[in-house]
C-alpha positions, -999 to +999 in steps of 0.1 A: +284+033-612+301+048-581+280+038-556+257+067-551+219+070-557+213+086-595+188+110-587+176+118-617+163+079-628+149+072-596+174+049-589+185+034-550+221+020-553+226-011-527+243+010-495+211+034-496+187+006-495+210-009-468+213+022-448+173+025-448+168-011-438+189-005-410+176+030-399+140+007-393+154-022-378+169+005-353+140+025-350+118-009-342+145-014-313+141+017-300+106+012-300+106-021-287+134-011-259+111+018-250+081-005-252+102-025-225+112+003-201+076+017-200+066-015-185+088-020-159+084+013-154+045+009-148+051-029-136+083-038-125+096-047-091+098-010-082+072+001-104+043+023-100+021-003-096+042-015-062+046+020-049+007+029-052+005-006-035+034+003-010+014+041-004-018+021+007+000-007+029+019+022+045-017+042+047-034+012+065+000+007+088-005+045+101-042+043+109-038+011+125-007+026+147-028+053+155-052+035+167-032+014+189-018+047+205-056+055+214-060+024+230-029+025+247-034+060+259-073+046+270-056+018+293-032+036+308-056+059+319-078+034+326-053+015+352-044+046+366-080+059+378-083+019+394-045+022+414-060+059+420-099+059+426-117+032+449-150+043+435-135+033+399-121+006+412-154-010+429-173-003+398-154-026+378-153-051+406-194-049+406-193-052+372-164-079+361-165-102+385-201-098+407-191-084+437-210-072+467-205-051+501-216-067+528-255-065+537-265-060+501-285-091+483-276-101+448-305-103+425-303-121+388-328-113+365-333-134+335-346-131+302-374-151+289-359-172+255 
């Protein structure tokens, strides 16, 4: 024998058989490599699964900084209509801290509990 398969008997010499063996054990790594990368892929520290988390952290961030600039924007007009308008300021004076002009009587009205 010289090695090569005899076709014609059906017979494998020793190298094909090897050659065969090793063509699965490397397609089983490339599977389980591939098998590997997916998850990380899907998983890993960079993953999808942290950038669909990163997307809705960065979603929540933006709504919440957007409300903050309504607020903001709220106060500042609020502070300028009191250094700006007496009536606005004497309304929240009434209001906050119970003030009164001169001449008028307080009156506190209590619910029943």
């Amino acid at each position: 024998m010289d090695g090569t398969s005899d076709e014609g008997n059906g017979v494998e010499t020793l190298a094909a058989i090897r050659r065969r063996r090793q063509g699965r054990w490397l397609s089983w790594v490339l599977v389980f490599l591939s098998c590997v990368l997916l998850l990380d892929g899907l998983l890993g520290e960079h993953g999808l699964a942290r950038t669909i988390e990163a997307r809705k952290e960065l979603r929540v961030a933006t709504e919440s900084v957007e409300r903050l600039r309504q607020e903001n924007a709220a106060l500042r007009d609020q502070a300028r209509r009191l250094q700006e308008d007496p009536a606005t300021l004497e309304s929240v004076a009434r209001r906050e801290l119970g003030l009164i002009r001169r001449g008028e009587i307080l009156v506190v009205v209590k619910d029943r509990e």
